[in-house]
Each structure stands twice: as structure tokens, then as C-alpha cells.
N, C-alpha and C positions, 0 to 999 in steps of 0.2 A: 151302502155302496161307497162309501166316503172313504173306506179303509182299505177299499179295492188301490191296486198300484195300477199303475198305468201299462204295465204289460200286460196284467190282467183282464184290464181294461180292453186293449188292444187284440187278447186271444179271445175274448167272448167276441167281441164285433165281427173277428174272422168267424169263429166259428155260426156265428148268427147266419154271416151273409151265405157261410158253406149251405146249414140248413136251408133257407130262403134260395137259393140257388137248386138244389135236389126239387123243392117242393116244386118249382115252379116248372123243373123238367118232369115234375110227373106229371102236373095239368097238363101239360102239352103233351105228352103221350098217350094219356086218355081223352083225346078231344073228340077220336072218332068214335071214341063208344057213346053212343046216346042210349043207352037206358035211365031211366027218371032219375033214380037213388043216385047216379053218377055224375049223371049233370046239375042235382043240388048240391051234394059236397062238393063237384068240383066248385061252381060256385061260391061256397061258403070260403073255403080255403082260399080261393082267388080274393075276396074280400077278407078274409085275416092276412092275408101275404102284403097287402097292399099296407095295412094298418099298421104289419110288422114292421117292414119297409117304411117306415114314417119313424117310428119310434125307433129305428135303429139309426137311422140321420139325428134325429134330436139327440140320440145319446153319443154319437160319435160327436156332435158339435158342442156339448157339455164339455166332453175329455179334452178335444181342444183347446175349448178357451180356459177350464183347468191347470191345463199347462203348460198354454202361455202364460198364467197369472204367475204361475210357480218360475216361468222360467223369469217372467220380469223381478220379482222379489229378491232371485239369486243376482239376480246382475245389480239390483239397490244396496242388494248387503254389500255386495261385492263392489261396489262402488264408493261405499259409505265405511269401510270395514276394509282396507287394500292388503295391511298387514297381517290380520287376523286369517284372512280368508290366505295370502300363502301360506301363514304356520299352518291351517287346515290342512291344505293340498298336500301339503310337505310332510307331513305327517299320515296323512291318506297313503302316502307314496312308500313311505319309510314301511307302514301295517303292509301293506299289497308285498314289497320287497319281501320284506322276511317271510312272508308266506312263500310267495315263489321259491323264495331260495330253499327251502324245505324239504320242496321235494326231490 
């Protein structure tokens, strides 16, 4: 998961919470049925939703402090490095340009 981007990062957590959101409007849509078999899966699901729900907070507060770490190291280079890091930008600028102008 180390080689996941942070946007990646960011559409699996939406898409997690989308799923976890459906599930959790189905439990409640079947609350009034009480036959056995539905009130142990819902059960069970309700106790995976819960655990899901846990482990998607841990992984979102992973990604965060990820990339606060990344964004502090850019600010040390960039602090440590003032020259190198404009010819960087400046040249990020100049590659971005000539694409634009391309089309």
C-alpha cells in the first residue's frame, strides 16, 4: 500500500465510506423484518460495519500523518535547498508551458 498516491488513497476512503453508508441503510431498512436468518446477518454485518468503520479511521489517520510528513520534508528541502528548489519550479513551469502551448 506504500506505492498507493494519495489520491488513491483518498478515492478508496470515499469509496469505502460510500459502501459502509449503503450497508448501513440496508440494516435499517430491514429492521422490521424479524425472521431468524435476518436478524443474524443483520447482526453480523452490523458488527463488521462497526470494525470496518474503525479500520477506515485508522487508515485515513495513516494518510494524514503521511502527508504531513511529506509535506514537512518539502518545506526542509525547500528551506535547505531555496535555489535548487526555484530552478525545480521553473522548469516544472517551462515542461507544463510547452505542453499547454501544444495544443
Amino acid at each position: 500500500m506504500s506505492e498507493m498516491t494519495q489520491a488513491t488513497r483518498d478515492k478508496l476512503i470515499a469509496d469505502f465510506r460510500l459502501v459502509l453508508s449503503d450497508a448501513e441503510q440496508l440494516v435499517k431498512l430491514t429492521a422490521d423484518d424479524a425472521s431468524g436468518k435476518l436478524n443474524e446477518v443483520r447482526g453480523r454485518l452490523g458488527d463488521r460495519l462497526a470494525t470496518v468503520r474503525e479500520e477506515l479511521a485508522a487508515l485515513e489517520e495513516v494518510a494524514i500523518a503521511k502527508a504531513k510528513e511529506a509535506a514537512r520534508a518539502t518545506d526542509a528541502y525547500v528551506h535547505e535547498n531555496p535555489w535548487q528548489s526555484i530552478g525545480i519550479a521553473a522548469g516544472a513551469g517551462f515542461l507544463i508551458g510547452l505542453l499547454i502551448g501544444r495544443r
